[in-house]
N, C-alpha and C positions, 0 to 999 in steps of 0.2 A: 436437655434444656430446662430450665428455669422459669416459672412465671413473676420473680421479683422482677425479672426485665420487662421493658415494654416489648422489647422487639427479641428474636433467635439470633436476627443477623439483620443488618444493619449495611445498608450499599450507600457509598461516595460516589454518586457518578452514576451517569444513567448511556454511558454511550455504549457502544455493543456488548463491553467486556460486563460492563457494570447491569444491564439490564437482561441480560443472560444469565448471571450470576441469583438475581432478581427472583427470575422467573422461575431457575430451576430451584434453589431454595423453596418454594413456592411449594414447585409441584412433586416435593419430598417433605410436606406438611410442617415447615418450619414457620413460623411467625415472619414475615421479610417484609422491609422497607426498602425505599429506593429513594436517596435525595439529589436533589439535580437541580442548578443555580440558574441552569437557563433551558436550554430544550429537549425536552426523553431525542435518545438517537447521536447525542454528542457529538464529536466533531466528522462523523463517517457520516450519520444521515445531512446532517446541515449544512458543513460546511469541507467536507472530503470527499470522501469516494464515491457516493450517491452522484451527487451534481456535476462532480468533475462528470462522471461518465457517461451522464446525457448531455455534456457539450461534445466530450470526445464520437457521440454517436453524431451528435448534430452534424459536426465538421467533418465526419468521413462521408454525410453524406452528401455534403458540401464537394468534397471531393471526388466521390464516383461518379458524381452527376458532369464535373469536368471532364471524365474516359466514357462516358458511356456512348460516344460516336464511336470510340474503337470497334463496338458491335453494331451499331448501325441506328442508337438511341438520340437523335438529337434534340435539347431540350433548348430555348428561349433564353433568354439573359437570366441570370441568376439577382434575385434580389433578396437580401437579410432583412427581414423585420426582427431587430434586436430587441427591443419590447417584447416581444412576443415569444424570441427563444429563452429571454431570461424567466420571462411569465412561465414557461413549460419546467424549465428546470425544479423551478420552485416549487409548482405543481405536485412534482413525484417526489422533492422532499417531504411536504405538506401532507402527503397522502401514506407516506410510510411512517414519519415521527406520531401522525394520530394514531396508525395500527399498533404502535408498540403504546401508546396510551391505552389503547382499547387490550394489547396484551396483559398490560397489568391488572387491569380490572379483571379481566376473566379467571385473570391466573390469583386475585385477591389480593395482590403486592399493593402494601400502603405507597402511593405516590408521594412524598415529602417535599413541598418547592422553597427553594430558597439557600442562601451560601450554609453549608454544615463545616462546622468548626467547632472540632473536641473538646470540652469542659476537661475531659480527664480519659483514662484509655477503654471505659465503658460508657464514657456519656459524650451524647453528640448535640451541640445545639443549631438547631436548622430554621434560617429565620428566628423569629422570635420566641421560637417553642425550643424547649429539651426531654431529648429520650434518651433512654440506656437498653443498649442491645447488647447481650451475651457474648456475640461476635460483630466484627466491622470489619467489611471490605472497602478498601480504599483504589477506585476504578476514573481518577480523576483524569485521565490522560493526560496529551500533551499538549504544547503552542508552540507555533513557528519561532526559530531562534533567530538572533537578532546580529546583525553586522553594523560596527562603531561605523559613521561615515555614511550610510544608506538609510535614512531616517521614514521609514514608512509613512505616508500620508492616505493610502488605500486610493489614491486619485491616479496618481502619474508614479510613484513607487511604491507598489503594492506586496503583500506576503499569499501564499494560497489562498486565503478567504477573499482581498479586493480582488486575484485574479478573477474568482469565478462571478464578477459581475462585471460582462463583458460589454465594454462601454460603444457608444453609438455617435460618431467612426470609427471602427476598429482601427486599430492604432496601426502605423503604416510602417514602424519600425519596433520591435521590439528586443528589448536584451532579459535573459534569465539569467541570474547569478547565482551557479551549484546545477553540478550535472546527473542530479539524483534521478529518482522514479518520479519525484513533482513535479521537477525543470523540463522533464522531457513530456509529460504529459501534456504539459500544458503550453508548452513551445511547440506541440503536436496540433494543439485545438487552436491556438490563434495562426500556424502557419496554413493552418487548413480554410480559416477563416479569411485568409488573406494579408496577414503582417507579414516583414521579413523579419526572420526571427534569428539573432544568433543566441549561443549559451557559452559560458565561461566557466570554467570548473579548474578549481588550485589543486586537485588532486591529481598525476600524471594521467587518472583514466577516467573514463565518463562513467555509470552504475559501479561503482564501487562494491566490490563483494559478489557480479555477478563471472560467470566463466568465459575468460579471454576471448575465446573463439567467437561466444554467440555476441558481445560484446564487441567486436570487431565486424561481424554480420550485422548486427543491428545500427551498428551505425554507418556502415554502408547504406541502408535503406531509408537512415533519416537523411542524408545528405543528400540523396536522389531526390526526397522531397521536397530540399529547401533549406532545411534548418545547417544551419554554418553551427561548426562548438568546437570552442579553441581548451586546452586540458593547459594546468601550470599557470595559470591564469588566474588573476582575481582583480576585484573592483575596490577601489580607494574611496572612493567618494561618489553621493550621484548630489547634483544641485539644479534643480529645473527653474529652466529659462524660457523666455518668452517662445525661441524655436524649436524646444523641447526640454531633454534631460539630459546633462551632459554629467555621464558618466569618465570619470577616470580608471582606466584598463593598467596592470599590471603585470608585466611575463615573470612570473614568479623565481626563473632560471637565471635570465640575463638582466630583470632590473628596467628592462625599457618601459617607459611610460607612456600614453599615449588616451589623448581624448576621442571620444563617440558621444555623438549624439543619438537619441531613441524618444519613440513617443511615448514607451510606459516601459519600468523597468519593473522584473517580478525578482522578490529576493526569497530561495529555496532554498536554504543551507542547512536544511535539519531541522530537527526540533526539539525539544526542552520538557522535561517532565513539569505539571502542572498542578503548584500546592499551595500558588498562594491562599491565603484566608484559611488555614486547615487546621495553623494550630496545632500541627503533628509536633512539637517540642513535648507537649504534655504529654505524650504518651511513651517516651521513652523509645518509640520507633525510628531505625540507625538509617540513615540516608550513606548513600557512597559518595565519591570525590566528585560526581558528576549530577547529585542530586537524584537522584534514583532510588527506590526503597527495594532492596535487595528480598527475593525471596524465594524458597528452597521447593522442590518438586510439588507441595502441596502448596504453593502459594502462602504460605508462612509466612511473615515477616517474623524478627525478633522477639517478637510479643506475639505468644503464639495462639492470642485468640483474634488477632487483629493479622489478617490478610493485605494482599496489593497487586492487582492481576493490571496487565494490559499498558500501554506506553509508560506510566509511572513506573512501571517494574522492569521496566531496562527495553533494551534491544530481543528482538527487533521487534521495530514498534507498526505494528499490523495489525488490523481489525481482528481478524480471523484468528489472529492468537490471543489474543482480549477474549475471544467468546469462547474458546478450549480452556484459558484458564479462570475464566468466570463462572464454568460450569464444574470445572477440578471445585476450587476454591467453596462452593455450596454444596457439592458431594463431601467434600471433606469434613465440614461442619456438620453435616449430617450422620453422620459415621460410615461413610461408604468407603470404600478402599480405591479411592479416586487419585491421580496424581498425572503431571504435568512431562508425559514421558514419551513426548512425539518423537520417532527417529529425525524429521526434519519438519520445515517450517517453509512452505512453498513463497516465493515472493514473485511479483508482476508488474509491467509497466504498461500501461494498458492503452499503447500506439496502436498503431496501425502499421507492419508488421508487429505485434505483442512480444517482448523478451519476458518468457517466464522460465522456473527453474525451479527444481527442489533436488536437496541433497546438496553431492561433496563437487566442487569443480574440479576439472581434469588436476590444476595445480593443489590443493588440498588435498586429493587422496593421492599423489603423489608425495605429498609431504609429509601425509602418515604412514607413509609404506610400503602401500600399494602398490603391487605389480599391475600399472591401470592398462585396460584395454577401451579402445573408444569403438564408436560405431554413428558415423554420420548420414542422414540423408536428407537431400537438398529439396525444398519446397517446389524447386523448379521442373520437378521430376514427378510430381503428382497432378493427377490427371484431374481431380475436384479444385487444387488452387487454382490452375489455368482456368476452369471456369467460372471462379470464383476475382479472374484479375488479380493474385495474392502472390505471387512464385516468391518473393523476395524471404530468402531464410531455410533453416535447415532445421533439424531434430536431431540432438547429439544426446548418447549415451555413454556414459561414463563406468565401465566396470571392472571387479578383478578378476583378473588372467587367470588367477590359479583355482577361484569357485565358481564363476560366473556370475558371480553377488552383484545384483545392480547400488551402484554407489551416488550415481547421482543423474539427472536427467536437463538439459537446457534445450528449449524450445525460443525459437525466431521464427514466428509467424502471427499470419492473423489468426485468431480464437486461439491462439495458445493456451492464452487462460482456462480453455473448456478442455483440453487435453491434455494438462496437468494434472490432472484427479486421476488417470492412472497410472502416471508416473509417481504421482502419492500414494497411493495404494500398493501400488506393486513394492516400493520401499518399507511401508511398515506392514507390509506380508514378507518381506525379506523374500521378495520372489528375486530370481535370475532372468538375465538376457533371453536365455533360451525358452522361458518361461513366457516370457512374452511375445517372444517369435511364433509360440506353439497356440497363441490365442486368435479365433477366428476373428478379425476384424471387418466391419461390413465394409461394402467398396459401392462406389468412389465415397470415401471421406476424407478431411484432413488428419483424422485419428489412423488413416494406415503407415501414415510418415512414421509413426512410436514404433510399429509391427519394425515398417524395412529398416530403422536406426536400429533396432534388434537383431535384426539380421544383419544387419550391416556392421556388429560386431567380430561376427563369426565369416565374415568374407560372404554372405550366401543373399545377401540383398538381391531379390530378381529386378527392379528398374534402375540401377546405375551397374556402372562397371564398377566391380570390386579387384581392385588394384593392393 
């Protein structure tokens, strides 16, 4: 590095990818700045994952407290002070966006506030000031994408940010349009809350990209719940009227048209790399057909002192891969022998039963060759869900026949998400089935489900019959 720079490295974006990137620069003695137009924590602390999942606790516990006479718990009328749960929400955003403020000071990361927009492919002007940094990571993420005909107002046709400000009457009917990890999150937290809620998704299946099986499992267990979601399906138009929002429904197959009304419509359909005010023309850095800034194991973009970790730089667009490649991308500038080389990339929908997964789905690794062998065990066969009220879902393992190579792992349950990291692990240890069979698991947990789907590879599961 250079001292004609102001800065070693130079961060777009302060949301996970961007303020990881930040820190570990940082704390591999580079010069680092962090510029960020609205609040350290991006769209995960504010207005994503953080808040989504202290509603999604709210309303499970919203929910358990409805079964909890199955054991002999009976509780009073259920009353929501929705003030209060939005007050909490905000709370644990507020309290983690200061910690990563108080990270950067400790860690000496200059904070930079205000829109950064390139002078040229070394200088960045942020707010009213300009610096020029050696290198620039560009950690801008994404925004909700946009459906012609559904004109968001964040009141009555909302994107994920007005969903999570949950309005006081909860809304009595609700439609989600896209039947992603957003739509069902959050079709999960108002039907728990008490809306009836359907989802429409143009794609013939609901989670897109996840494995048929747990896919089919899991939505067996949103329908027990409530939620209706019709697949092939999409919305024309919404127009709110004095007796709500009357959406136009279309069967994508046969063409029939048909009106609903709803008190709040959420529109989930994706999201969009985010660059407006950036200015990236001036620096010669190559966007693809989908606006995405393309970039190679180190987080490279085309200009190979200018970086792009985390939703701007494609699919899939996840926190947790923002912060693996935020930490590549400031290894790299450093000179470490860092790079962006995960066997897979774990993803979650964070219901109640949870579908998570990491790795190849039964139909992928069958596509590349695979002689695949499975190993399924049902939640309903474990002695900690039953105590826990969770049986709904199973633990499937995905491996080949000929090594015992674990390929891939899909989990339907609750806390899936906490039983995933050794289905990650055991993938980029390139461990086997057997391998996991042969590890002492403590009992009762919902983590012995991983052990018997391991065994339940090889025919030798002790609590189901192996058929």
């Amino acid at each position: 590095m250079t001292n004609s720079y102001d800065f070693d490295v130079l961060v777009i974006g302060a949301g996970p990818g961007g303020y990881h990137a930040a820190i570990r620069a940082a704390q591999l003695g580079l010069r680092a700045a962090c510029a960020e137009r609205e609040a350290v924590g991006g769209v995960c602390l504010n207005i994503g994952c953080i808040p989504t999942k202290a509603l999604l606790h709210a309303g499970e516990q919203v929910a358990a407290a409805r079964h909890a006479s199955d054991f002999g718990l009976t509780f009073g009328e259920q009353k929501l002070d929705v003030a209060k749960l939005n007050g909490w929400k905000d709370g644990i955003v507020k309290k983690l966006t200061g910690g990563v403020a108080g990270l950067f000071r400790a860690n000496k990361v200059t904070h930079l506030v205000g829109q950064a927009s390139f002078v040229d492919a070394h200088t960045v002007k942020v707010g009213d000031k300009t610096y020029t940094a050696a290198n620039v990571i560009i950690a801008t993420g994404s925004e909700p994408a946009k459906i012609r005909g559904l004109d968001v107002d964040q009141q009555y046709i909302v994107d994920s940010t007005g969903a999570l400000n949950v309005p006081d009457p909860i809304p009595a009917r609700m439609l989600c349009v896209g039947g992603g990890v957003i739509s069902f999150e959050f079709s999960h937290i108002y039907n728990n809350l008490g809306s009836k809620v359907k989802i429409i998704e143009f794609l013939p299946t609901i989670i897109p990209g996840a494995d048929a099986d747990a896919v089919k499992e899991f939505g067996k267990s949103m329908k027990k719940q409530g939620i209706e979601f019709e697949t092939e399906t999409k919305a024309n138009s919404a127009v709110k009227k004095d007796d709500g929002v009357h959406v136009e429904i279309e069967n994508v197959k046969t063409g029939e048209k048909r009106t609903e009304v709803f008190d709040r419509v959420l529109v989930a359909v994706g999201r969009r790399p985010r660059l407006d005010g950036l200015n990236l023309e001036v620096t010669d850095v190559a966007q693809n057909e989908r606006g995405f800034i393309p970039a190679d194991e180190q987080q490279r973009t085309n200009v190979p002192h200018i970086f792009a970790i985390g939703d701007v730089a494609g699919n899939p667009m996840l926190a947790h891969k923002a912060m693996k490649e935020g930490v590549v991308a400031a290894e790299v500038i450093a000179g470490k022998p860092a790079a962006q080389d995960a066997v897979a990339i774990p993803g979650v929908v964070y219901t109640s039963p949870e579908l998570a997964w990491v790795g190849l789905t039964e139909q992928e690794a069958r596509d590349k060759g695979y002689d695949v062998r499975t190993g399924v065990f049902p939640l309903s066969a474990s002695g900690r869900a039953m105590t826990l009220q969770q049986t709904d879902g199973f633990v499937k393992m995905v491996v080949d026949h000929d090594t015992d190579l674990l390929l891939g792992v899909h989990i339907v349950a609750a806390h899936g998400s906490d039983m995933l990291g050794e289905a990650s692990l055991a993938l980029e240890m390139g461990a086997t089935a057997t391998d996991v069979a042969l590890t002492i698991h403590a009992h009762p947990t919902l983590g012995e489900t991983v052990l018997e789907a391991a065994e339940a590879v090889h025919k030798q599961a002790i609590h189901i019959m192996n058929r």
